[in-house]
C-alpha positions as CSV (number, residue, x, y, z in Angstrom):
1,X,126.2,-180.3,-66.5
2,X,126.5,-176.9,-68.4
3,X,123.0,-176.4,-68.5
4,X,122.9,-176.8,-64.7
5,X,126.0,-174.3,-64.2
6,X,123.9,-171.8,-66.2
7,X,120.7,-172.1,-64.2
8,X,122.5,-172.2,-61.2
9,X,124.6,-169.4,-62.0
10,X,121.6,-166.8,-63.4
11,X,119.6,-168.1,-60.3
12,X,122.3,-166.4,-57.8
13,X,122.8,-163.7,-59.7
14,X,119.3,-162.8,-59.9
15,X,118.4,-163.0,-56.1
16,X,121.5,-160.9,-55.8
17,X,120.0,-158.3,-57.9
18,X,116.6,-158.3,-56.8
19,X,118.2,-157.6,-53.2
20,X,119.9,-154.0,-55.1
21,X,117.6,-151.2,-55.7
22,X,115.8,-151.2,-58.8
23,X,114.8,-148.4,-59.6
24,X,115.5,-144.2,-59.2
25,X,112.4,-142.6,-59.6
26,X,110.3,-141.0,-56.8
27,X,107.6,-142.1,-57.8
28,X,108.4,-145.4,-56.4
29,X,107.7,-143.8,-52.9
30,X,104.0,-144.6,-53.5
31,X,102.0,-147.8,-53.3
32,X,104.2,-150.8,-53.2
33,X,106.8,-149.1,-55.5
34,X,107.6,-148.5,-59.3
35,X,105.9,-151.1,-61.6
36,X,108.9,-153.0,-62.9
37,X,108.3,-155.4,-65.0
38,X,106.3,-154.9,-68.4
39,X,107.4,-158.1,-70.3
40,X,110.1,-159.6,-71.7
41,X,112.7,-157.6,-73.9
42,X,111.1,-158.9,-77.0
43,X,107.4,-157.4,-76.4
44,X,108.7,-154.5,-74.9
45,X,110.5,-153.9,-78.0
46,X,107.1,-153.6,-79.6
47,X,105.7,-151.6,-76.6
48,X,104.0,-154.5,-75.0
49,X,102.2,-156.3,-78.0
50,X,102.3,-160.0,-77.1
51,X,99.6,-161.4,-79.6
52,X,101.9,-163.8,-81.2
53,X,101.8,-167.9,-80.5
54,X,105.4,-168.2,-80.2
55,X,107.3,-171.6,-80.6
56,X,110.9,-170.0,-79.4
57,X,109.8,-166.8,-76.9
58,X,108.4,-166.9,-73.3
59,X,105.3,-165.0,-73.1
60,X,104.9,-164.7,-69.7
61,X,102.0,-162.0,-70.0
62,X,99.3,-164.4,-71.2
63,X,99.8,-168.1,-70.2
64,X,98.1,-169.9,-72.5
65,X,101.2,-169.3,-74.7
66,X,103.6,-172.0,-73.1
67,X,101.1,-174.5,-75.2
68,X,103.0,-173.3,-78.0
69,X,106.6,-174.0,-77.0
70,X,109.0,-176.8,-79.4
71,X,111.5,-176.6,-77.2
72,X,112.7,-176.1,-73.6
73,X,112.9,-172.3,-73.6
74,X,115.4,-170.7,-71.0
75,X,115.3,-166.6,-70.5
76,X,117.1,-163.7,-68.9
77,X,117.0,-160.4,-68.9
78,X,118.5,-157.0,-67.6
79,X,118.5,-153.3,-68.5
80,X,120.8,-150.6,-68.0
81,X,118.3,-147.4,-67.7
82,X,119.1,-143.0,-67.3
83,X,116.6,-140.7,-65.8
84,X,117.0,-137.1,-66.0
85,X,114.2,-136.0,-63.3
86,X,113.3,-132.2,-63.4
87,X,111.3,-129.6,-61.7
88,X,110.3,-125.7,-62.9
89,X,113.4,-125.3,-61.5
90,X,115.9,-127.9,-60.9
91,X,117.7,-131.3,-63.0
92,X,119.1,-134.4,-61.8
93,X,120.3,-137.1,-63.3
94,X,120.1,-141.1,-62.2
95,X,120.8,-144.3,-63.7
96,X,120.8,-148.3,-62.1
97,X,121.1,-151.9,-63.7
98,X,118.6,-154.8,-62.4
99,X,118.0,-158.0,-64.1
100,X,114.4,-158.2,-65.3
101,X,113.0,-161.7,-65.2
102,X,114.4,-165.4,-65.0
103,X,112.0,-167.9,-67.2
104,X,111.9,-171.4,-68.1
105,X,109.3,-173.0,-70.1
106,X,108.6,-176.7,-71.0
107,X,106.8,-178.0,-73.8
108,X,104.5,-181.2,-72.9
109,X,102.8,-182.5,-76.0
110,X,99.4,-180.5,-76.1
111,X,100.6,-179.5,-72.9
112,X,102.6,-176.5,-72.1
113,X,105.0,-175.4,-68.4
114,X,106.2,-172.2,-67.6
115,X,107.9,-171.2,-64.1
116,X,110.1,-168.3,-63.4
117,X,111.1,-165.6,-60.9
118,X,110.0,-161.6,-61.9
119,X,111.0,-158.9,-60.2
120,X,107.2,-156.8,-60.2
121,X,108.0,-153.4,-58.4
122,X,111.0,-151.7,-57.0
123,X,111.5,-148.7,-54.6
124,X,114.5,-146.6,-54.8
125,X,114.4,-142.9,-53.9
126,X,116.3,-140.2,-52.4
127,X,114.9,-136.8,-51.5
128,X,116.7,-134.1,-49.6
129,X,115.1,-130.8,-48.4
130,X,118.2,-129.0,-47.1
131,X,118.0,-125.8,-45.2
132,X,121.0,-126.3,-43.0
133,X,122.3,-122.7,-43.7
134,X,119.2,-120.9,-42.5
135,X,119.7,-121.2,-38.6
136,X,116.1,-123.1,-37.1
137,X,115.3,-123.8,-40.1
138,X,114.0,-127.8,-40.6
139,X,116.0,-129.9,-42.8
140,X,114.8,-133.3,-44.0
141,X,115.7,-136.5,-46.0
142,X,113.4,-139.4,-47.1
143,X,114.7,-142.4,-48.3
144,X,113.4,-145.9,-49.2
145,X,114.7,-149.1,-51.0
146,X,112.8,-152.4,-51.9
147,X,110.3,-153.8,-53.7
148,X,107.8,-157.0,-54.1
149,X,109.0,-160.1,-56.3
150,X,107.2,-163.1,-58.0
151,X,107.3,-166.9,-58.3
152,X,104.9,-168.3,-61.0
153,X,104.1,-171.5,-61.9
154,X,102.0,-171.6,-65.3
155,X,99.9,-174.2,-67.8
156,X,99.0,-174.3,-71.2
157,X,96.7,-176.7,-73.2
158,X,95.9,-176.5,-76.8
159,X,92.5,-177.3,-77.3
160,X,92.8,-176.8,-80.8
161,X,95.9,-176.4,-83.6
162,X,95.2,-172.5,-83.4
163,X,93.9,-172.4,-80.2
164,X,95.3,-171.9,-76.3
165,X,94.2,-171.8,-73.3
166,X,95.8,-171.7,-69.4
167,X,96.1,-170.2,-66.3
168,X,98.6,-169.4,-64.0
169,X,99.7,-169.0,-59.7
170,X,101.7,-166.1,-58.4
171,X,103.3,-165.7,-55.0
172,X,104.0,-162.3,-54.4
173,X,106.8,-161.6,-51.5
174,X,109.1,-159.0,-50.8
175,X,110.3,-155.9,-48.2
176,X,110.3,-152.4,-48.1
177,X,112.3,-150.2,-45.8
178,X,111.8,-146.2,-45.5
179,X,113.6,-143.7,-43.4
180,X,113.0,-140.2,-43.2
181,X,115.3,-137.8,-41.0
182,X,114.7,-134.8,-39.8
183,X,116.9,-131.8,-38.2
184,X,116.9,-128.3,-37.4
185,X,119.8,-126.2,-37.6
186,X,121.6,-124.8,-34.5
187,X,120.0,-127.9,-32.3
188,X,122.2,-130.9,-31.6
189,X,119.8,-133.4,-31.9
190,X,117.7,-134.9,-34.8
191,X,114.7,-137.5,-35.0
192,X,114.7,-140.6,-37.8
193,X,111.9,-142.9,-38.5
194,X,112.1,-146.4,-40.2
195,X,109.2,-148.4,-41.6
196,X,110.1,-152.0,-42.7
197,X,107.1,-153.8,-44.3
198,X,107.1,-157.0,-45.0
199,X,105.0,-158.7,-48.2
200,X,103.0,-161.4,-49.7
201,X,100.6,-162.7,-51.4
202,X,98.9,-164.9,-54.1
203,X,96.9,-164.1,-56.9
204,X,96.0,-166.3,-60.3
205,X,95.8,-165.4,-64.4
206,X,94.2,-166.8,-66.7
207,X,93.8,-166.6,-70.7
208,X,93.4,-167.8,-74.0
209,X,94.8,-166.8,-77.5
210,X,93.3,-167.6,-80.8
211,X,94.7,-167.4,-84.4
212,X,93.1,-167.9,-88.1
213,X,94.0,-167.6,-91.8
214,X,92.4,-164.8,-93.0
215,X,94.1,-165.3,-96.1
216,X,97.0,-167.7,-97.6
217,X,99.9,-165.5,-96.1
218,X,98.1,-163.4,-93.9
219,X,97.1,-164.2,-90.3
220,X,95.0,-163.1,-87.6
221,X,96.0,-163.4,-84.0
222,X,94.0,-162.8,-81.0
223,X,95.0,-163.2,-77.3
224,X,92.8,-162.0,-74.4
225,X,93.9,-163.0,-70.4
226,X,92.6,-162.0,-67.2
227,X,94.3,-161.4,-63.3
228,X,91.9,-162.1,-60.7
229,X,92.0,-159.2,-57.7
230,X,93.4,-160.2,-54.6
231,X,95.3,-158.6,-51.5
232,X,98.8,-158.6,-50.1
233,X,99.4,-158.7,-47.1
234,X,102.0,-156.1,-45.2
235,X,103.4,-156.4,-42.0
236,X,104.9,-153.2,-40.9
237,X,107.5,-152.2,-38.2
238,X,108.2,-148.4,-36.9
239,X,110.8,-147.6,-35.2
240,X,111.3,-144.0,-33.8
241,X,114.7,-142.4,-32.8
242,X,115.6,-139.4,-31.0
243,X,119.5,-139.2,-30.9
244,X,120.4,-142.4,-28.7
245,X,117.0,-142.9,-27.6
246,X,114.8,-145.8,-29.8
247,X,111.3,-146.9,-29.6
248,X,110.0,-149.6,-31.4
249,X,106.3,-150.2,-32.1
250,X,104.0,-152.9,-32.3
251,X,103.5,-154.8,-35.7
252,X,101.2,-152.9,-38.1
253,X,99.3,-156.0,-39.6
254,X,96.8,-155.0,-42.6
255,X,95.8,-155.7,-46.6
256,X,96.7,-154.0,-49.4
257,X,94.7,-154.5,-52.8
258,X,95.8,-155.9,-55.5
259,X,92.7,-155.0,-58.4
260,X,92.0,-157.2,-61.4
261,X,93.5,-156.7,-64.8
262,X,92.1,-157.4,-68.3
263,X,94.5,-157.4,-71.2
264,X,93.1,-158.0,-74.9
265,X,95.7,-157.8,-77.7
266,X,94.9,-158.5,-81.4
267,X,96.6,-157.7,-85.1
268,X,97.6,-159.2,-88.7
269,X,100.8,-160.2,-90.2
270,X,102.6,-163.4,-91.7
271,X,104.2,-165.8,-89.7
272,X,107.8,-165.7,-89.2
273,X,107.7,-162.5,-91.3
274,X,105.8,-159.3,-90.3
275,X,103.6,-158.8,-87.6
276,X,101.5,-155.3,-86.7
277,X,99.3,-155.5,-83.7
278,X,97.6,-153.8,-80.6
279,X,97.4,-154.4,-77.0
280,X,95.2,-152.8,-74.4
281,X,95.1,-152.9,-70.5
282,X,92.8,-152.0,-67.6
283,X,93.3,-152.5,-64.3
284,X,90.8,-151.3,-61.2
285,X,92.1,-149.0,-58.8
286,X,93.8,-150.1,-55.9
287,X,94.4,-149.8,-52.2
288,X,97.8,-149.2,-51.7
289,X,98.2,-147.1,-48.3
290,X,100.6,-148.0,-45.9
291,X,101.6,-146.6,-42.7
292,X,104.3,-145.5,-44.1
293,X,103.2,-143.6,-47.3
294,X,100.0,-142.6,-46.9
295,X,99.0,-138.7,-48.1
296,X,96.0,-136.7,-47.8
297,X,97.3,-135.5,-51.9
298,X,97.9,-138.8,-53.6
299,X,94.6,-141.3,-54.9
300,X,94.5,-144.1,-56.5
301,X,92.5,-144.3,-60.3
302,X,91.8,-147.0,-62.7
303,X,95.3,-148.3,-65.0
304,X,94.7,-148.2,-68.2
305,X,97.4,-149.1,-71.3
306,X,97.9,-148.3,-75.1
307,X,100.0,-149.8,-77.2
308,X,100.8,-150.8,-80.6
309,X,104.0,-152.8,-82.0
310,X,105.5,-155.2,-84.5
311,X,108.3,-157.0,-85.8
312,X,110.2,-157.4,-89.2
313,X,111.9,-160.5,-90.7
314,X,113.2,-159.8,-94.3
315,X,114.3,-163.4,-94.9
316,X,114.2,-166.0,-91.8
317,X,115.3,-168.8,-93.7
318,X,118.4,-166.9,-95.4
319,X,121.8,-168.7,-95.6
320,X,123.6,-165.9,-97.5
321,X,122.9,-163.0,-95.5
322,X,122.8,-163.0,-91.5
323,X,121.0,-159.7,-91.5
324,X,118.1,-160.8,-93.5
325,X,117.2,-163.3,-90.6
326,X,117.3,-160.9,-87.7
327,X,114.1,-159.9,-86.1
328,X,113.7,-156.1,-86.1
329,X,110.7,-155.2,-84.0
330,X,109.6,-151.1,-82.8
331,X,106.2,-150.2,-80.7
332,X,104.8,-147.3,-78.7
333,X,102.6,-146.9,-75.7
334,X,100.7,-144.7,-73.6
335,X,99.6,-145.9,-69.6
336,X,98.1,-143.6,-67.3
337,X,99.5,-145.2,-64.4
338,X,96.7,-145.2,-61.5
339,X,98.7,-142.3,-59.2
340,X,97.3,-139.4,-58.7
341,X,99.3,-136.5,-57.0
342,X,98.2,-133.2,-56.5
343,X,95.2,-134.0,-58.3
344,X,97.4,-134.6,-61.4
345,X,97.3,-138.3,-63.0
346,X,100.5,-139.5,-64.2
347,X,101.5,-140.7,-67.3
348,X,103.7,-142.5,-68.8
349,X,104.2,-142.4,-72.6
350,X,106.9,-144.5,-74.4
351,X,108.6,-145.5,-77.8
352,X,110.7,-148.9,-77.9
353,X,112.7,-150.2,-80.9
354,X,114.8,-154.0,-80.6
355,X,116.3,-156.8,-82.5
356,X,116.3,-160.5,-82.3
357,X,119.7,-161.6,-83.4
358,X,119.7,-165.7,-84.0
359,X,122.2,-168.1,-82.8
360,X,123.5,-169.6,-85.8
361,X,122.6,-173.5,-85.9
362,X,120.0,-173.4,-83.3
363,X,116.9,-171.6,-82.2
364,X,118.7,-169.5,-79.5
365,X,118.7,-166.0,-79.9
366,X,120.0,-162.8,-77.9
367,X,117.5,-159.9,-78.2
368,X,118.3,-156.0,-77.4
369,X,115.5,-153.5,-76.5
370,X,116.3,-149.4,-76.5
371,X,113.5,-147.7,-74.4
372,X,112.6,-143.9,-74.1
373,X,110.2,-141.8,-72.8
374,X,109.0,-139.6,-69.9
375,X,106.6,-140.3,-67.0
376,X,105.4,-138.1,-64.8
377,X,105.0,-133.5,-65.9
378,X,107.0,-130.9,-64.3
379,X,103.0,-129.4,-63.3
380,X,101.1,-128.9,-60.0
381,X,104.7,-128.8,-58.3
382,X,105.8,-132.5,-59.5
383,X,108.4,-134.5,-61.2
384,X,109.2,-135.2,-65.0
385,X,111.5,-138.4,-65.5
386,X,112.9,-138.1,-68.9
387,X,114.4,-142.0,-69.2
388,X,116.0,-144.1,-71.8
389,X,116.7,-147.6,-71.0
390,X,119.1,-150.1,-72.5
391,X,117.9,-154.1,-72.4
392,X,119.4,-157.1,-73.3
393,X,118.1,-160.8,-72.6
394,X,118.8,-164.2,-74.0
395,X,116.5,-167.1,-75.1
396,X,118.3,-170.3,-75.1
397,X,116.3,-172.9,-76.6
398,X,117.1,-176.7,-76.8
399,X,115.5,-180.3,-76.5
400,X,116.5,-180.8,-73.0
401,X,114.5,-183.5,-71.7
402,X,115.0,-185.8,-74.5
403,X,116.9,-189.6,-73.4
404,X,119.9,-189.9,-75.9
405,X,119.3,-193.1,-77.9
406,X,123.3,-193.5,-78.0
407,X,125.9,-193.7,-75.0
């Protein structure tokens, strides 16, 4: 019954906070929105190294994983984030709180089920022009909220003791709305446009990881997962108003394109002791264009990720010292995003420390990320985002499925 209040519970607060806006940056004006999610708090602790066969951690990144899961693994996760955005000449500062992801995972023998709801982008911006002192002068105001979520449904199969493989099914959904205002000063009346696109989609992943003794106490992990390209389809609405006067047009029906994605990830270390490993990402370029944000001075380029992580146990089997059995974990990354503004390509480079702290007398644990970094470069006229981002998420693991032998 508890285990049903908590589901229930984490379930309605996380469509709650998907419904909020996620996110502060302007950047998030373009394509379907700021990439949100980058992995659980645990690999983004390590700056996205997810190499590991797990037995107590969702990995939802490579599916294969969920082969390796004891127990029934339940996970949540949020993160309280600042920006300080800047210009040549101005500062502003922003900050927000969003759950990141919702996971369960099943084990099944050699079998392995993972399901879940992920928050992928978010769109949240605010950007005034005013020029209400200078009389006809234009003043303006964009605006936008949003984003597109995901339902998964995943399967792993170990073909071998140190060998995975699966594959998973997506279904992407979600709206975003825009408004942009404009008036001149001295004139009574002013004009406002709203674009309301509506999402979704499906697309599939697939991978493998592979591990091997290299030595007695050292280890060699290997993980390597693929996401096919597909589209999403958005259905847009414009509506046009001039003081009381509205106009409302026909249904803008067309496919945006989602490219494929190849992730390989490898490193060393000990089980349940030390780990040091290296993940890298590229993604085609996409087709992102709506009616709504399309710009003769933004492209779209090839993604592309670098990162490199690990984690720390001094002693997981300690009784005398709690301390010794927490996981400490640090990682840093570099993506070049795929946006291009101005001819500029933005980047976004990152450091990321965490901990793991265990739940005495069980395999639960509570994990806390710290995040920080800038996107983005104050050149060619843009935006620098200066953020640092606070995560916490919990892994509550247990034998849930199992009939009691007594009443």
């Amino acid at each position: 019954m508890i285990k049903k209040i908590i589901i229930s519970a984490c379930l309605l607060i996380s469509f709650v906070s998907f419904a909020q806006q996620g996110t502060a940056s302007p950047y998030s004006f373009y394509g379907i929105g700021d990439m949100k999610f980058k992995g659980t708090i645990e690999n983004r602790s390590m700056g996205g190294v997810s190499i590991e066969q797990d037995s107590i951690h969702m990995n939802v990144e490579n599916p294969s994983s969920y082969a390796n899961l004891k127990q029934t693994t339940f996970t949540i996760g949020g993160t309280y984030g600042t920006s300080k955005l800047k210009t040549d000449t101005q500062t502003a500062k922003t900050s927000r709180s969003t759950f990141d992801y919702l996971l369960l995972g099943i084990p099944m023998g050699k079998f392995g089920a993972g399901f879940g709801l992920i928050p992928v982008s978010s769109v949240g911006y605010k950007i005034r022009n005013d020029n209400s002192a200078t009389p006809g002068a234009t003043s303006s105001q964009f605006e936008g909220k949003g984003g597109v979520n995901k339902v998964f449904l995943g399967l792993g199969y170990k073909l071998k003791p140190n060998w995975n493989i699966g594959a998973d099914i997506q279904y992407n959904f979600g709206k975003i709305e825009t408004t942009s205002l404009e008036a001149i000063s001295g004139v009574a009346s002013s004009t406002s446009e709203t674009n309301t696109s509506r999402l979704s989609g499906v697309n599939f992943n697939i991978g493998t990881m592979y591990q091997s003794k290299i030595k007695e106490k050292l280890n060699l992990y290997t993980s390597l997962n693929y996401t096919f390209g597909s589209t999403l389809k958005s259905d847009s609405q414009t509506t046009i108003q001039v003081d009381a006067d509205q106009t409302v047009f026909p249904s803008d029906v067309r496919n945006l394109k989602l490219p494929n994605r190849l992730t390989i990830g490898a490193g060393v270390g000990e089980a349940r002791k030390w780990l040091i490993g290296t993940t890298v990402a590229f993604q085609g370029s996409g087709d992102f264009n709506n009616n709504y944000n399309t710009n003769e001075n933004v492209q779209y380029e090839s993604y592309a990720k670098y990162a490199v992580g690990g984690y720390y146990i001094p002693n997981y089997t300690s009784f005398a010292s709690y301390f010794s059995r927490i996981t400490y974990r640090a990682g840093l990354k570099y993506e070049k995003t795929g946006l291009v503004i101005n001819n500029e390509s933005i980047k976004d480079i990152g450091m990321s420390v965490g901990a793991g702290f265990p739940i005495t007398g069980s395999f639960s644990n509570v994990n806390f990320g710290i995040e920080f970094g800038k996107k983005g470069t104050v050149s060619s006229n843009l935006i620098q985002e200066n953020y640092l981002n606070f995560s916490l998420g919990f892994s509550f693991n247990d034998k849930w499925f199992v009939k009691s032998k007594f009443n």
